[in-house]
N, C-alpha and C positions, 0 to 999 in steps of 0.2 A: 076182366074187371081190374080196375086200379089196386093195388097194395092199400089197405085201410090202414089207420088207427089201432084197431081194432084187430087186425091182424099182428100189428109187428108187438102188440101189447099181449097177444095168446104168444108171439113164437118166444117172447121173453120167457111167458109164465112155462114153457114148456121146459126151455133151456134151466130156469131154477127148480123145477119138479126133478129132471135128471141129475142135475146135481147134488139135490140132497139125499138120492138113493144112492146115489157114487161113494160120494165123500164118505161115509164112514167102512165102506169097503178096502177103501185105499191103502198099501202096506198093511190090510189087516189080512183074517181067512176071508176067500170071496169066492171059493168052490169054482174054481179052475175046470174045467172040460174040454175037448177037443170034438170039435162037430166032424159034421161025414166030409167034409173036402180039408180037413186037418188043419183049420184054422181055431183058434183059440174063444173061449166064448168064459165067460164068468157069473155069477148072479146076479154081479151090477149090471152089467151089460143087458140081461134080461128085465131086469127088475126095473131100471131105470124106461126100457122102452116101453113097459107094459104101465108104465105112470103118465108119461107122453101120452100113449095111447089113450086113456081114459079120458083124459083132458079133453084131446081133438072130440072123442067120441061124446062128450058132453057140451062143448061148446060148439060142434063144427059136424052134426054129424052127418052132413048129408057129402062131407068130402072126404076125396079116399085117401087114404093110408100105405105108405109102402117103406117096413120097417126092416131093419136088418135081418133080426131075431125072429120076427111072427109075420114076413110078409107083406102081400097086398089087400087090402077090403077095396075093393071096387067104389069107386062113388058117384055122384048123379051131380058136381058142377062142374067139371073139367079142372077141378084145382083137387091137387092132390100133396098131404103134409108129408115130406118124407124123412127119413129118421135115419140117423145110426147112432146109437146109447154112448158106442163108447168107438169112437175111429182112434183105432193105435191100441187093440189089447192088448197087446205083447209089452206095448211099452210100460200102460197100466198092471199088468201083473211082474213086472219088474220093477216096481216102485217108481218110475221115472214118470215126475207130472209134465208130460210132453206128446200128451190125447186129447180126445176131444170130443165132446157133444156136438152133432153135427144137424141141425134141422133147416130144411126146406121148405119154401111153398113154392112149389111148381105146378104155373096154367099152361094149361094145352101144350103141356111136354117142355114147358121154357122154363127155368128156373127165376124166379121175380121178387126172391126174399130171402137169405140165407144166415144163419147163425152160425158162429165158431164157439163154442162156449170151454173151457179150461176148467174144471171146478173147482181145483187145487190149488191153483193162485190165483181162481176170480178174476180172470181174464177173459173178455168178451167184445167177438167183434159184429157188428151187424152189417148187411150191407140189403139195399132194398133198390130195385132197377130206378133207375133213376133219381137217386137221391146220395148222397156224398156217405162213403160208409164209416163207424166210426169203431170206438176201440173204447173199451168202458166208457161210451157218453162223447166222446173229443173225438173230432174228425181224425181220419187216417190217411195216411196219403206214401203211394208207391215211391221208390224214388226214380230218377233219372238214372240211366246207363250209356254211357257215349258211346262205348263198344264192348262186342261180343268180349272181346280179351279180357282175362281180369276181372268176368261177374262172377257172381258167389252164387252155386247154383245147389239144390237141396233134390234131395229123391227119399224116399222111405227105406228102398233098400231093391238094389236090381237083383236079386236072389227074386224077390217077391214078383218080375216082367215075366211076360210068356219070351222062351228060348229065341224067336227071331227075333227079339225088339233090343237086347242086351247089345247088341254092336251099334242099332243107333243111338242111343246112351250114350255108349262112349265115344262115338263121332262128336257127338254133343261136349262132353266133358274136354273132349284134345280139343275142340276149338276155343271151348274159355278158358281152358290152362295155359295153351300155347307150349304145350311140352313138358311143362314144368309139374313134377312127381306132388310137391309139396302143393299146389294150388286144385286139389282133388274137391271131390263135391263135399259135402256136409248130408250127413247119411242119419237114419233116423226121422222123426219126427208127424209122418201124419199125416191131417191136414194142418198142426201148429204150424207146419211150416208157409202155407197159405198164408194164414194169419200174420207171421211175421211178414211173409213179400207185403201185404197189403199195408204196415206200417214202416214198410223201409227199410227191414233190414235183411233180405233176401234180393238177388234179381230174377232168380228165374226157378221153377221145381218140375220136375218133368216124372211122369208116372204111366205105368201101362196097367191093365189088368183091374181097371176101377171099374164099380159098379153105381148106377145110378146113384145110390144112398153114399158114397164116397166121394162124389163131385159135386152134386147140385149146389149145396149150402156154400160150396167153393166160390162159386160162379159169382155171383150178383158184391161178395166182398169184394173179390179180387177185383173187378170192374171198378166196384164204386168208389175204389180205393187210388183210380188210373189206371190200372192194370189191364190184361190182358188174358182174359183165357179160352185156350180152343183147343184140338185138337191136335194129333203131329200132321195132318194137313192143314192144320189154319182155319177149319173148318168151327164154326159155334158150337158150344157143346148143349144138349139137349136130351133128354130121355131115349134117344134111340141110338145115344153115340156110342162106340164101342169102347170105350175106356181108356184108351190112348189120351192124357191130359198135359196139357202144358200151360203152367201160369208165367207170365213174361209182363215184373214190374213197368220196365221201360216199353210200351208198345211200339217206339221205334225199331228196338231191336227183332223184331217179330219176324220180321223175313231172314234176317241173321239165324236165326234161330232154328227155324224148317229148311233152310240151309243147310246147316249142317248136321241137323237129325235126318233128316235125306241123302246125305252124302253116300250112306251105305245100300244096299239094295232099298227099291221102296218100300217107306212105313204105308200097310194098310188101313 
């Protein structure tokens, strides 16, 4: 079924539920923890998805859930809300407003409605298939790239790839530098940094190792913004993709791009 009203009005009320659990966490105590695969986890992060959650479960409950923090609840229409409180803990527990609430609605495995929400500077992008994405309320829009050379391209951080993917990275990275040590990626950031491709001022972000709850919300901006996002084989991204993501503002560049993330043994 179509993206309603009525929906993109719940992923709002979602995205301001988590932010007002966040926001006074911020720079303050916010009970720091490290879960069993040694990723960083906080009370906001908890607290905020377990506010989401109640919401869906009150206004939506016949659909399923699949949160960072507390998982999946199965649901009974093929559309399922999917969460992450806080994408970028690390960045969040180092005081750096450059995370993000991240919410989904995804039917039949396709991602058809996506939030970026910022809480710290109240920065929010929407993006809803088929409809132009926008950036607090104003349309947003990718820019153009003539070539591969010379795009500014963003990753979170290749410490964070599984071990074969680190050399197509930087196949990637020497084709837009073109040699040059000083024209390096821009490290950190997220999904902000989707957010930014989606209003222009990114061309490309390449990540491995994401889980459904860390792309979906991606999808339907970066799209509805111009953009492009798929896989390291070009492939749509959807509930069963393996985590290999790639956002590419200019989608002329697209084959540029699995180019020379290919160049090296192939990406699976």
């Amino acid at each position: 079924m179509p993206v309603t009203a009525a929906d993109i009005e719940l992923a709002h009320a979602l995205a301001d539920a988590a932010g007002a659990v966040i926001r006074p966490y911020f720079r303050k105590e916010h009970g720091l923890e490290m879960k069993a695969d040694h990723s960083p986890v906080t009370l906001a992060d908890r607290e905020a998805e377990a506010a989401m959650r109640r919401l869906i479960e009150a206004e939506r409950s016949a659909d399923g859930i699949h949160g960072e923090e507390y998982g999946i609840k199965e649901g009974r229409t093929g559309r399922q809300w999917v969460l992450d409180p806080i994408d970028g803990t690390r960045s969040f527990t180092a005081g750096r407003a450059i995370f993000g609430t991240l919410i989904a609605l995804v039917e039949d495995g396709w991602p058809v409605l996506g939030i970026i929400d910022q809480p710290i500077q109240r920065e929010r992008w929407v993006g809803v298939t088929g409809r132009g994405t926008t950036f607090n309320g104003v349309p947003a829009h990718a820019r153009l790239c003539p070539e591969l050379a010379g795009a500014t391209i963003a990753t979170t951080s290749p410490h964070l790839f599984a071990e074969g993917d680190v050399p197509h990275f930087m196949g990637l990275v020497a084709a837009v530098s073109g040699g040059n040590p000083r024209q390096g990626p821009v490290y950190g950031g997220d999904c902000y940094n989707y957010g930014l491709l989606a209003s222009g001022h990114l061309d490309i972000v390449a990540e491995s190792g994401l889980q459904l709850y860390d792309f979906a919300a991606l999808v339907p901006v970066v799209e509805g913004a111009g953009g492009r996002m798929c896989d390291w084989n070009g492939d749509p991204l959807t509930a069963s993709s393996a985590g290999h993501v790639l956002a590419i503002g200019d989608p002329a560049r697209t084959d540029d791009v699995l180019e020379a993330i290919r160049a090296m043994p192939h990406a699976h």
